[in-house]
C-alpha positions in Angstrom: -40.9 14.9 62.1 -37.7 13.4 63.0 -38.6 10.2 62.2 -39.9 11.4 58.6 -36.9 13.5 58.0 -34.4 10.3 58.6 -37.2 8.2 56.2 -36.0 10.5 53.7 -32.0 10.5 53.9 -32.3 6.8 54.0 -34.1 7.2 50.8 -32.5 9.7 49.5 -29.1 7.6 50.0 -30.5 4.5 48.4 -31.5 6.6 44.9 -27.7 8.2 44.6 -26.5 4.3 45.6 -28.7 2.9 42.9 -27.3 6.3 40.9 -24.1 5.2 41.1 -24.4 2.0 39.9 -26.4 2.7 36.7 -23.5 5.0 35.9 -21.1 2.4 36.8 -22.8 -0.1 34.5 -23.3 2.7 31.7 -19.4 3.2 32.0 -18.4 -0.5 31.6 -21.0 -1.1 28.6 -19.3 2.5 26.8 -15.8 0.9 27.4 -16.9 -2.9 26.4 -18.2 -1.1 23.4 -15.1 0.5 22.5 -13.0 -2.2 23.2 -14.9 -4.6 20.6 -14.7 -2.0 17.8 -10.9 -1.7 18.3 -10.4 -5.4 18.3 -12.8 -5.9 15.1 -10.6 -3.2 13.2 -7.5 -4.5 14.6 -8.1 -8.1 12.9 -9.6 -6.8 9.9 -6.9 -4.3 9.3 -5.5 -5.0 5.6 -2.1 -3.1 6.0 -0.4 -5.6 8.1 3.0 -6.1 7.4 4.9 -9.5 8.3 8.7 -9.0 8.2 10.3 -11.4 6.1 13.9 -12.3 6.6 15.3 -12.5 3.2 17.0 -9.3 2.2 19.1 -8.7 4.9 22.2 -10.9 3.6 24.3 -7.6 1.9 26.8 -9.9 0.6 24.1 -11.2 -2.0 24.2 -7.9 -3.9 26.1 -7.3 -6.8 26.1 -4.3 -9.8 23.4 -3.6 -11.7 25.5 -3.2 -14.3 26.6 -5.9 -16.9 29.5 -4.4 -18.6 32.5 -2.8 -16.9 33.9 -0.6 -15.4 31.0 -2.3 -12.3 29.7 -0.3 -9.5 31.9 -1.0 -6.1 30.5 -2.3 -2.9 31.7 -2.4 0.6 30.2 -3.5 3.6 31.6 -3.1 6.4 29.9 -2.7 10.6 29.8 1.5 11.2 28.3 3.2 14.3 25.2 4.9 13.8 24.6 8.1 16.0 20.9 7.4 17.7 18.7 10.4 16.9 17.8 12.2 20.7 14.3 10.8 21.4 12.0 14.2 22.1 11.7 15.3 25.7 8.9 13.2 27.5 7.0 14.5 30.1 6.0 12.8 33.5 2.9 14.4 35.8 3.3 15.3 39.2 1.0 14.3 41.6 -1.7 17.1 42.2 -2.5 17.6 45.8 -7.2 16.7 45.6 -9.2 19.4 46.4 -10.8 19.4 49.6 -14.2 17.9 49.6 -17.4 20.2 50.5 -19.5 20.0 53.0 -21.5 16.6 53.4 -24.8 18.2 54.1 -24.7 21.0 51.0 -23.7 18.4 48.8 -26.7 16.2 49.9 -29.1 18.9 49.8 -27.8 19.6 45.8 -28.3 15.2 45.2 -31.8 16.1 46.5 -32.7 19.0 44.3 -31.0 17.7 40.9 -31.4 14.3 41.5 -27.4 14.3 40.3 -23.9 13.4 41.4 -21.8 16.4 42.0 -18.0 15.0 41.0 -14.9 16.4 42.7 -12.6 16.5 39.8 -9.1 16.8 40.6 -6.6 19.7 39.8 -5.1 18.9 36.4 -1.6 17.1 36.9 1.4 19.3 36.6 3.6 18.7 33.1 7.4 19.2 33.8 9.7 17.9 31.2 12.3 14.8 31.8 16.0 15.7 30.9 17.5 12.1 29.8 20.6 11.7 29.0 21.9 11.3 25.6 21.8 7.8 24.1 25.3 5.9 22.8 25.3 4.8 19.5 24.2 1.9 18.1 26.6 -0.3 15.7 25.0 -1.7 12.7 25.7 -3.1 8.7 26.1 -0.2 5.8 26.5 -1.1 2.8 28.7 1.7 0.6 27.9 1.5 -3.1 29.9 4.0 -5.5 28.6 4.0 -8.8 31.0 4.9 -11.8 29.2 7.8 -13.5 29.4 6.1 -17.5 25.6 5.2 -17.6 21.9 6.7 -16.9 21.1 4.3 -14.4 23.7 2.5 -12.9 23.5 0.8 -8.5 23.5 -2.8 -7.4 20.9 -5.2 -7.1 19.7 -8.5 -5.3 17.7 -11.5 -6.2 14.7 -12.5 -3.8 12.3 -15.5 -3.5 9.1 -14.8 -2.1 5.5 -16.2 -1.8 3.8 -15.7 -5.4 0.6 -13.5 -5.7 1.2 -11.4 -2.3 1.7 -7.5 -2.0 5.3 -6.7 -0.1 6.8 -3.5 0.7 10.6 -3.2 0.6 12.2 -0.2 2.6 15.7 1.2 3.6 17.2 4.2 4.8 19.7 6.0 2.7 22.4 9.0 2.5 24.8 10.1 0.4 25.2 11.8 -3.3 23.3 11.5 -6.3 19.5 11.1 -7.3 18.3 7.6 -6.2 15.0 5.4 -6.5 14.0 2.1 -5.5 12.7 -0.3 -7.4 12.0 -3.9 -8.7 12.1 -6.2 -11.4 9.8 -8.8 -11.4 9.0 -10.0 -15.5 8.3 -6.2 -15.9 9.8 -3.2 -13.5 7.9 -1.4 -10.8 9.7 2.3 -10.2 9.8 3.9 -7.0 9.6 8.2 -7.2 13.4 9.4 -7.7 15.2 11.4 -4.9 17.9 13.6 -4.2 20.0 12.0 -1.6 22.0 14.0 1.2 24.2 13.8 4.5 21.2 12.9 6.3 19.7 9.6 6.3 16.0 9.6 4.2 13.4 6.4 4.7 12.7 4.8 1.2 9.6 2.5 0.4 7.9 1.3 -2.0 4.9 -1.2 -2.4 4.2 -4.2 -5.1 2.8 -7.2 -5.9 4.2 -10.3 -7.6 2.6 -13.2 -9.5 6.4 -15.0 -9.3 8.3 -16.0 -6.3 11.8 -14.9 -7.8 12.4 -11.2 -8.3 15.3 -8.4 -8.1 15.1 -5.6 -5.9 17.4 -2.3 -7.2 18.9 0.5 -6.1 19.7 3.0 -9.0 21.7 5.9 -9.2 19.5 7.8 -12.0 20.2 11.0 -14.1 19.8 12.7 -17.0 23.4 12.4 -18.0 25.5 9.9 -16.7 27.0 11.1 -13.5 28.6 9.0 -9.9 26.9 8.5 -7.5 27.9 7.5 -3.6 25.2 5.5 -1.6 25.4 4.1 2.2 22.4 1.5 2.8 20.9 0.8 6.1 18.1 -1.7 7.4 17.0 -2.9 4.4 14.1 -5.4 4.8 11.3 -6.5 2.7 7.7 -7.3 4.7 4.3 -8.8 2.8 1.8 -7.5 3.5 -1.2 -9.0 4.6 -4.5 -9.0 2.8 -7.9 -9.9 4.2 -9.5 -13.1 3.0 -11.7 -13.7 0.2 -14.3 -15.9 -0.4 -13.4 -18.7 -2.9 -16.2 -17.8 -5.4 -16.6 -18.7 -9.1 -16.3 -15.6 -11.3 -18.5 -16.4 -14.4 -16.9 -15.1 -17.5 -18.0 -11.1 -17.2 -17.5 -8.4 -20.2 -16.3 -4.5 -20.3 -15.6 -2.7 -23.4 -13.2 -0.4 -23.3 -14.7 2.9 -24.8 -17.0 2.7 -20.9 -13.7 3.1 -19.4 -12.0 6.5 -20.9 -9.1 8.0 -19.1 -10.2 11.3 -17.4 -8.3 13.7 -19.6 -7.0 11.4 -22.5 -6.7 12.6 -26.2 -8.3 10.0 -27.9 -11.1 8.6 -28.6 -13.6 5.9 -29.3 -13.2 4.6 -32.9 -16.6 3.4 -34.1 -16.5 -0.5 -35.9 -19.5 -2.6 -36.1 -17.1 -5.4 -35.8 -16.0 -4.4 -31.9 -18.3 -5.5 -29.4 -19.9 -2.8 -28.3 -19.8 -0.9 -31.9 -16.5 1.0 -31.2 -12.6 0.4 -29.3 -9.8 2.3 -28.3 -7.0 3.2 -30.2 -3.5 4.9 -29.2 0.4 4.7 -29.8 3.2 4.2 -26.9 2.0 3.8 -23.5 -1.3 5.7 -23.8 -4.4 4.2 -21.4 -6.7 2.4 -23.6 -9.4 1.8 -20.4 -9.2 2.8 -16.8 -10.7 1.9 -13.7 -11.7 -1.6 -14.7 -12.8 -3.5 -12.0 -10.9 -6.6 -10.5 -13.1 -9.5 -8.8 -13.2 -9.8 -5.2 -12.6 -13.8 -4.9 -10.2 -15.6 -3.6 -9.4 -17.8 -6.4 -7.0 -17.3 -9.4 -8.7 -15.0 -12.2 -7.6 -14.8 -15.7 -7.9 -11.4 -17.9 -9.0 -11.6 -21.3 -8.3 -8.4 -24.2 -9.9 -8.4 -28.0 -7.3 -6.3 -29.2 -5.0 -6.0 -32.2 -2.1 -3.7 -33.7 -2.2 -1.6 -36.8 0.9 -2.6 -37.6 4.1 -4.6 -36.6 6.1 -1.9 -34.4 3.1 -2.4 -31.5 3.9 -5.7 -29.8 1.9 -5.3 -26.4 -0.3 -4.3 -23.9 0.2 -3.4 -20.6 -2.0 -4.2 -17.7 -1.4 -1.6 -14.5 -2.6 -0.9 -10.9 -2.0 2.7 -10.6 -2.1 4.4 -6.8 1.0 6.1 -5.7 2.7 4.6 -8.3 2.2 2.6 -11.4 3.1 -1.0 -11.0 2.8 -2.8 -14.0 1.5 -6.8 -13.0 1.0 -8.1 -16.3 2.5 -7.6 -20.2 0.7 -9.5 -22.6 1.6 -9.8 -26.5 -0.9 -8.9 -29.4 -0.9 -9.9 -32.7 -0.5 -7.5 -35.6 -2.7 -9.2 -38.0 -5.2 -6.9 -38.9 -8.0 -9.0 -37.0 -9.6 -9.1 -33.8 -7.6 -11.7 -31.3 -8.1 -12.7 -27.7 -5.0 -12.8 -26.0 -4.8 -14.0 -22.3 -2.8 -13.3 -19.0 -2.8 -15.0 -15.2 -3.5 -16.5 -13.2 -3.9 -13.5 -11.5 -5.3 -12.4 -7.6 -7.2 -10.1 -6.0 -3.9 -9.0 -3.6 -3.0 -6.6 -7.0 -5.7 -4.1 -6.1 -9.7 -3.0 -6.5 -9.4 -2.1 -10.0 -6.8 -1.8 -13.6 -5.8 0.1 -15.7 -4.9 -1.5 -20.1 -2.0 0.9 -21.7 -0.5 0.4 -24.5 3.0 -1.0 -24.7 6.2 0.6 -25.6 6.3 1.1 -29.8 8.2 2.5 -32.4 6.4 5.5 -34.2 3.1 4.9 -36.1 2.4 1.7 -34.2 -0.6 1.7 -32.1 -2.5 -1.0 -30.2 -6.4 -1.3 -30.2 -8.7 -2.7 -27.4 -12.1 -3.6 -27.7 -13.1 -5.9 -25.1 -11.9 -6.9 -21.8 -13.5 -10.1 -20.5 -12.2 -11.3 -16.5 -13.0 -14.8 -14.9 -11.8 -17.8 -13.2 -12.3 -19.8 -16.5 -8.6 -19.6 -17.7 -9.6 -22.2 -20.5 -12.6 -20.0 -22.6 -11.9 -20.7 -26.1 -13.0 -17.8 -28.5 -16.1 -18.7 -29.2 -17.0 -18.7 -26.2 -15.0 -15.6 -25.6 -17.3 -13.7 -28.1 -21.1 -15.2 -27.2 -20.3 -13.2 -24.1 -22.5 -10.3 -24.3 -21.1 -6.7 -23.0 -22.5 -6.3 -19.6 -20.4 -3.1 -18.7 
């Protein structure tokens, strides 16, 4: 019996060995697992920002302004307090629990064919007291605006690399409402804010087909009024985009009246001369078609509009990538001839976003734009005939 009895906690010992290893291994495959997911979405991760260091020189800025009296800037080197970081917390060493007896803990293996874990009590959370930290001397630039126009701030002039997204951010205090934005061919506005004594984080997000632009910052109101700005760690970072494949995009059709805007008061306007027997029609700034998908390749693509004006006062159309904000990429000019015209913008790229919106431009009263077709591809060089033997596919 004894004999048979020490059979079995050799046994016994070699299954919970052989135990432990299967959960060892099960452990290493579950973190081997993890680790490859994290490192597949870490380098396919589209939001990465490269800082660029090109906006940092704050002797480059001047006034918005072209007329006098000029907004004034100083710069000068200021202390900035450092905000207290929040109390961290350290964790004191537990004393283990005591470990049961041998034998019970055997005779449980045997019966559940388990592991019983000892778990540790949970550490103990006190919080650190750190002392408070000095602070830190950096640039400001002071801007003090002279109250005699709507908008009125300073600006700077910035070459990039064409056809990338960027985001441009700063911190800010002071009086009057501000917003951020650029000028790039046509503008991109940032959302207006009303500054204070405490410093707030501005950003805002764009893409430009040109390397040269201007990035503002505007004092803006509904009557002309000062304004007082201090500007801190202003930098500009593109961001980077995953890669495409560098496709042919054969020339591909949408008519407009497919892509209504959710809510919009017009609509179609039947003609048996449009391409798909009706267009859109609508004065200053109203969305002709929405949602119109951009190609996913990494070449340059052009964009093609059938469009016209009813009359002289309506000069163009604007084509915009809405999200947070709407960023107007491309302006193109229409004829007001009372007949259908293709008009053509880009080279364009997929960094401007998934899809587009086609507004009308900016008109005097009366005027109104009409869209019939929009036709995209990497062909910039499709002559009209060719333009219209493409048969509406969306």
């Amino acid at each position: 019996m004894s004999t048979q009895h020490g059979k079995s906690i050799h046994n016994a010992a070699i299954n919970i060995s052989s135990l432990r290893r299967n959960a060892d291994f099960k452990k290493s495959m579950v973190v081997g697992v993890k680790l490859l997911f994290l490192i597949l979405i870490l380098s396919q991760n589209s939001l990465a920002t490269v800082s660029l260091p090109v906006a940092t020189d704050y002797s480059k800025w001047q006034p918005y302004e072209s007329a006098e009296p000029k907004s004034v800037i100083t710069i000068e080197s200021v202390e900035i307090p450092v905000p207290e970081p929040a109390p961290a917390a350290v964790q004191s060493p537990a004393k283990p629990r005591q470990p049961p007896n041998k034998w019970l803990v055997l005779k449980e293996k045997l019966f559940f064919f388990g592991l019983q874990k000892c778990k540790p009590a949970p550490p103990q959370v006190r919080p650190v007291e750190s002392a408070p930290q000095p602070p830190i001397r950096k640039t400001v630039m002071h801007v003090k605006t002279p109250g005699n126009k709507t908008l009125e701030g300073v600006r700077t002039d910035l070459t990039v690399e064409p056809q990338n997204r960027y985001l441009i951010s700063c911190k800010i205090m002071g009086e009057g409402r501000v917003m951020l934005s650029v000028l790039r061919g046509v503008w991109v506005y940032g959302p207006q804010r009303q500054l204070s004594a405490d410093w707030q984080d501005f950003e805002l997000e764009f893409y430009t087909g040109t390397a040269a632009f201007s990035a503002t910052l505007l004092v803006s109101s509904a009557k002309p009024q000062e304004g007082s700005l201090n500007i801190l760690d202003f930098k500009i970072e593109q961001i980077k985009a995953p890669e495409m494949p560098d496709v042919e995009v054969a020339p591909i059709r949408f008519e407009a009246e497919r892509y209504l805007d959710e809510g919009t008061a017009i609509s179609p306007v039947k003609d048996k001369n449009a391409g798909g027997g009706a267009y859109m029609e609508g004065g200053s700034y109203y969305c002709l078609a929405q949602n119109v998908p951009l190609p996913r390749t990494g070449r340059p693509f052009y964009i093609y509009l059938r469009a016209m004006a009813n009359n002289a006062g309506m000069k163009s159309m604007d084509l915009v990538y809405r999200k947070e904000i709407i960023e107007t990429f491309a302006r193109v000019a229409i004829p007001a001839a009372g007949k259908w015209a293709w008009v053509r913008t880009g080279p364009l790229s997929y960094k401007i976003g998934e899809s587009f919106q086609v507004r009308a431009g900016g008109a005097e009263r009366n005027a109104a734009a009409r869209l019939d077709s929009i036709i995209i591809s990497t062909r910039g060089d499709l002559s009209e005939i060719e333009l219209d033997k493409v048969i509406p596919g969306r």
